[in-house]
C-alpha positions in Angstrom: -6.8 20.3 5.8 -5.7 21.1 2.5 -6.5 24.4 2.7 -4.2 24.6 5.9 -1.7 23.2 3.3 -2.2 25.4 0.6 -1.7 28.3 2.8 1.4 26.9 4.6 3.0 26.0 1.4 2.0 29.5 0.1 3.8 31.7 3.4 7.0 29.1 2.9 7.5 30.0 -0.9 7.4 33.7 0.5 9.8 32.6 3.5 11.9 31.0 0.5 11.7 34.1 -1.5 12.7 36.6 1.0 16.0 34.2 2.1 17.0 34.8 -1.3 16.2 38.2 -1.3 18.3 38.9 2.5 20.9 36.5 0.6 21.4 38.8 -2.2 21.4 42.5 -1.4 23.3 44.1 0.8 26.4 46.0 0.3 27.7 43.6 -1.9 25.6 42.2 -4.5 25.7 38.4 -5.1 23.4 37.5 -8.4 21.0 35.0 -7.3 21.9 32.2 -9.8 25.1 32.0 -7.9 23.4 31.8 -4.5 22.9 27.9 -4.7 26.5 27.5 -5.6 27.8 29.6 -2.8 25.4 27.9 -0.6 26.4 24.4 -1.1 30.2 24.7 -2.6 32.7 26.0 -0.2 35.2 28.2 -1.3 37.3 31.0 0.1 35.7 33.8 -2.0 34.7 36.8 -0.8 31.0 36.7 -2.2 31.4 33.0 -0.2 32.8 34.3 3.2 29.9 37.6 2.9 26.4 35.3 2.0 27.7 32.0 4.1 29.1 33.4 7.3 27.7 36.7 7.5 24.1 36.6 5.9 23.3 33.5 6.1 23.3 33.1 10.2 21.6 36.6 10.6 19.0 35.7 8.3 18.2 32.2 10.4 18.1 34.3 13.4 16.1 36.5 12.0 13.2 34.4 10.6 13.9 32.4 14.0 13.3 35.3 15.7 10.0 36.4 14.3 8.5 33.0 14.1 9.0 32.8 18.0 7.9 36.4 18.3 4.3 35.8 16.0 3.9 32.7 17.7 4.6 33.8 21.2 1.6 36.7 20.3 -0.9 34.4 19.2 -0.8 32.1 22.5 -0.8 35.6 24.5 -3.9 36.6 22.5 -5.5 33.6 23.3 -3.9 33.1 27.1 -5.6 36.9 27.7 -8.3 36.2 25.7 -7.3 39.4 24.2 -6.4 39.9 20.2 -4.4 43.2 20.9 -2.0 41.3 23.2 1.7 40.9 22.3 4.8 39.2 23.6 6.0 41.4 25.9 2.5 42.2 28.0 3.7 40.8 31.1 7.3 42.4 30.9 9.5 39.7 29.9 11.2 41.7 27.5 11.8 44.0 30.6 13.7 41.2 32.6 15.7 40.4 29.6 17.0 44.1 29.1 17.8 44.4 32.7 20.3 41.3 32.5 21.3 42.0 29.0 22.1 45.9 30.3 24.0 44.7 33.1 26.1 42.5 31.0 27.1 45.5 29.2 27.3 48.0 31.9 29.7 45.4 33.7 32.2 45.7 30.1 31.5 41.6 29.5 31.4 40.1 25.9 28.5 38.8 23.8 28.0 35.1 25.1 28.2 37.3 28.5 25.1 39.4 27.6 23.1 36.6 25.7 23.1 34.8 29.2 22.5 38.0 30.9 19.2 38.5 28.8 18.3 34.8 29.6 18.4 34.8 33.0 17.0 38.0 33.1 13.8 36.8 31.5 13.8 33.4 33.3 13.5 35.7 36.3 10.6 37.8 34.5 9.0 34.5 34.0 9.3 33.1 37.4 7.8 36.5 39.1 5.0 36.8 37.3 4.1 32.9 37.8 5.0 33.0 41.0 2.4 36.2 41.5 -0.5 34.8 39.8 0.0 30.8 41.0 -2.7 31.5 43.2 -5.3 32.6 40.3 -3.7 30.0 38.2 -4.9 27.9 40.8 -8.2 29.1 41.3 -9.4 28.0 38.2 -9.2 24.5 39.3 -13.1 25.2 40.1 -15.5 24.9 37.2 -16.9 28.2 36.8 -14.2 30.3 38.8 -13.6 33.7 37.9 -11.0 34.5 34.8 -7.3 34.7 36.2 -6.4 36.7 33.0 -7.2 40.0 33.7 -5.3 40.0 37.3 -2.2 38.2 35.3 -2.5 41.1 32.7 -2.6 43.6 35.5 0.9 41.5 37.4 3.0 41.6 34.1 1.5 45.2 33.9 3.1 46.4 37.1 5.9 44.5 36.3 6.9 45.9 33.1 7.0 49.3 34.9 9.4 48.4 37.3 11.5 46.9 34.7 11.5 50.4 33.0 12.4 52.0 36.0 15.3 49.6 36.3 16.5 49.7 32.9 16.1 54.0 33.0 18.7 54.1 36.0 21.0 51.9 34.3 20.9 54.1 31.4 21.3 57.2 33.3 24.6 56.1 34.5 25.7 54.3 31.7 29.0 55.5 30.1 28.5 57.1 26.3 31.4 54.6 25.1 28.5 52.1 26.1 25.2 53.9 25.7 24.9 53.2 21.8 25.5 49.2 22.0 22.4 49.8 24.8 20.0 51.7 22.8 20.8 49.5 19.7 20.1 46.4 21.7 17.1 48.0 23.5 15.6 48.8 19.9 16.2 44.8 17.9 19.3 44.6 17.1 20.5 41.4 14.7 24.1 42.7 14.1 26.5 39.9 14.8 23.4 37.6 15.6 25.3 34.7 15.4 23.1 31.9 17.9 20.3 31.1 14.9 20.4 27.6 16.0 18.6 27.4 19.5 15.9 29.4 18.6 15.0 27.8 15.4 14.9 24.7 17.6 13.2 26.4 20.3 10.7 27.3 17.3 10.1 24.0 15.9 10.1 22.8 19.6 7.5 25.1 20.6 5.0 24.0 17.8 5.7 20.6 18.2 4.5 20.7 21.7 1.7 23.1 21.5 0.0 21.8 18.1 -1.3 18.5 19.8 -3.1 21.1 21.8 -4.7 23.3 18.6 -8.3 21.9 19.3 -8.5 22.1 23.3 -7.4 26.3 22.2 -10.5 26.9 20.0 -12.6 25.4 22.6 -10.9 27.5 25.2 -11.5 30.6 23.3 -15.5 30.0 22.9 -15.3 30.5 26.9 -14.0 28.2 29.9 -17.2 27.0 31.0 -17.5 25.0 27.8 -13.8 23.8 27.8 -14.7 22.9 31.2 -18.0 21.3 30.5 -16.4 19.3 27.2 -13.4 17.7 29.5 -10.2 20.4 28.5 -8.0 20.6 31.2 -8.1 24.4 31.5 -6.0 25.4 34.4 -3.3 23.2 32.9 -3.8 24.0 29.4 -3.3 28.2 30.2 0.1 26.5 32.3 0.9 25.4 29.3 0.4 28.3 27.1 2.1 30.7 29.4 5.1 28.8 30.1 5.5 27.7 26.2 5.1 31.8 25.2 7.4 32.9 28.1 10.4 30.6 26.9 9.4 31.4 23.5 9.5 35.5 24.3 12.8 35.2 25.9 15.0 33.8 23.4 13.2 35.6 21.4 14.5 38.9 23.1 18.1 36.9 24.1 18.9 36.1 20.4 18.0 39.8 18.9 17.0 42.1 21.8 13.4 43.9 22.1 11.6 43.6 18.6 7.7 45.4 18.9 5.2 45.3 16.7 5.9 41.3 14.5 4.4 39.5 17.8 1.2 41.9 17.9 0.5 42.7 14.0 1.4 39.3 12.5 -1.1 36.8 14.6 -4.3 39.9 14.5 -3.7 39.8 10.9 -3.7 36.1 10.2 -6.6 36.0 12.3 -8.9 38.7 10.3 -7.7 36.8 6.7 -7.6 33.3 7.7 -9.7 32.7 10.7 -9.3 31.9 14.3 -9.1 28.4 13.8 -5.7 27.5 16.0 -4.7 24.0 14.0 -3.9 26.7 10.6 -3.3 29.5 12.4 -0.4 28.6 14.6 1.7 27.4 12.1 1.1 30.2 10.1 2.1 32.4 12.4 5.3 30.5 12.6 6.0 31.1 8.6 4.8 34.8 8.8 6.5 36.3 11.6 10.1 35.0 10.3 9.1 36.3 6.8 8.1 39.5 8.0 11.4 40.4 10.5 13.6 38.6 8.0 12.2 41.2 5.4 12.8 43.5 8.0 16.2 43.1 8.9 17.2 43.1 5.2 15.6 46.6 4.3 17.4 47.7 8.3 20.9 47.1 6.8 20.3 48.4 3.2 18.1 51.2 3.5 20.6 53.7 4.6 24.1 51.4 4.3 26.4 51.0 4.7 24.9 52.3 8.0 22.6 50.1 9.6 19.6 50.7 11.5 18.0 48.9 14.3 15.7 46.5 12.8 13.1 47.4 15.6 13.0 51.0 14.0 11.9 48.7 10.5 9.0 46.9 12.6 7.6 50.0 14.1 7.6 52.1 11.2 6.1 48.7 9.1 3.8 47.7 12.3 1.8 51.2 13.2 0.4 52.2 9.7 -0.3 48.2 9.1 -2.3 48.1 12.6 -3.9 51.2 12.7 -5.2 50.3 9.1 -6.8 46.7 10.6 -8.0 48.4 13.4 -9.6 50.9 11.4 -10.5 48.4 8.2 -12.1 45.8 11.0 -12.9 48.2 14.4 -15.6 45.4 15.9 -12.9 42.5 15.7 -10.4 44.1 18.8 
């Protein structure tokens, strides 16, 4: 245990350092002695109005964002029993463009296309539990075959016909509009302004499926044995799935469709620290909000006072950094 704490106490003094950090730069520069005092003294300065109501939310939607995202990966990897899953394998970021898309096809504002991209999702989620209840169901039996592969295969074939969707709507999307899309489609954090449910969501999410750390790395050494040492299995997967769905769709709601932190993040905590889920899960947590924090900062100062989708920052950070585990570890995939 107190190497768990160590290592948590280690990825929040980096979660710590790159608030101050997101605080800081930008296109106006706030020293960061005077961060504290803008923080916690209100005032109607311009550094105030810049790092209180325009950094500060977007940097607690960021972190939010890619805690839910990391953590989300992890219980896929473990749901699919495979470390190169991510997020968005069984196409919930797909149901979430499609509402978000329509939203902004139909002219509507921002609350507008947040609750488009949440019911769009729920919908994701419902279809692909509704589709594989009945192998959910069959594992019930001791010893029945693995649902996860056929549940891989639904969200699969679902994510396809998301893309067809979302293609059409592009196609026929007015230019005036098609930017907003793209941006969105690609993470977009610009005028994130809803940090608050889903950095409750977040802290929600472990506090529900921590309890449940131990019955994980029992499930992972193969169902039989959870079976055999009296985990609930066909429950526990419920579980799993329905706490990473909700988890992926705000996720995608609060900041569109972010690759890469959800896959790279948990594979990588895994190869330093272990696949032990009672350090791992919380670690994921502090990570993945460090890394698309960091993210998000280097999108709207690298070329400002342009900005670019913070997606284009986790794709160009994620490929090199997972090609280079893959290639550093290639019999851990």
């Amino acid at each position: 245990m107190r190497r768990a704490l160590l290592i948590w106490l280690l990825l929040v003094g980096c979660a710590l350092a790159t608030f101050a950090l997101a605080l800081a730069i930008g296109s106006s520069q706030v020293a960061m002695l005077d961060l504290l005092q803008l923080l916690f003294s209100s005032n109607d300065s311009l550094a105030s109005e810049i790092v209180v109501k325009l950094r500060l939310p977007r940097a607690l939607a960021a972190f939010a964002t890619g805690g839910l995202l990391a953590l989300a990966g992890a219980l896929m990897q473990i749901l699919l029993r495979n470390p190169l899953a991510d997020p968005y394998v069984l196409g919930l970021s797909g149901g979430a463009a499609v509402g978000a898309l329509g939203a902004m096809l139909a002219g509507l504002g921002v609350l507008a296309i947040n609750f488009g991209a949440a019911i769009g999702a729920l919908a994701a989620i419902l279809l692909v539990f509704a589709l594989a209840r009945r192998d959910f169901a069959r594992q019930q039996m001791v010893g029945a075959l693995d649902a996860s592969p056929r549940l891989l295969l639904t969200g699969v074939v679902l994510a396809a016909g998301w893309g067809a969707i979302i293609t059409v709507m592009l196609t026929v999307a007015p230019e005036a509009k098609l930017r907003g899309m793209l941006f969105w489609l690609m993470g977009d954090l610009n005028g994130a302004e809803s940090w608050l449910p889903a950095l409750l969501v977040l802290a929600a999410t472990l506090a529900v499926i921590y309890p449940a750390a131990r019955d994980l790395n029992v499930l992972l050494r193969g169902e039989a044995l959870a079976h055999s040492l009296g985990v609930r299995v066909t429950r526990l997967r419920r579980t799993v799935y329905l706490i990473a769905s909700v988890a992926t769709a705000l996720a995608v709601t609060t900041a569109g469709t972010i690759g890469f932190v959800g896959l790279v993040v948990p594979h990588a905590l895994r190869l330093a620290l272990g696949n032990d889920q009672r350090v791992l899960l919380p670690a994921c947590a502090l990570a993945g909000g460090t890394l698309l924090l960091l993210a998000d900062t280097a999108a709207r100062t690298v070329i400002a006072p342009q900005q670019l989708p913070v997606g284009v920052i986790t794709a160009l950070i994620g490929v090199p950094a997972f090609m280079f585990l893959l290639m550093r570890n290639p019999r851990k995939r």
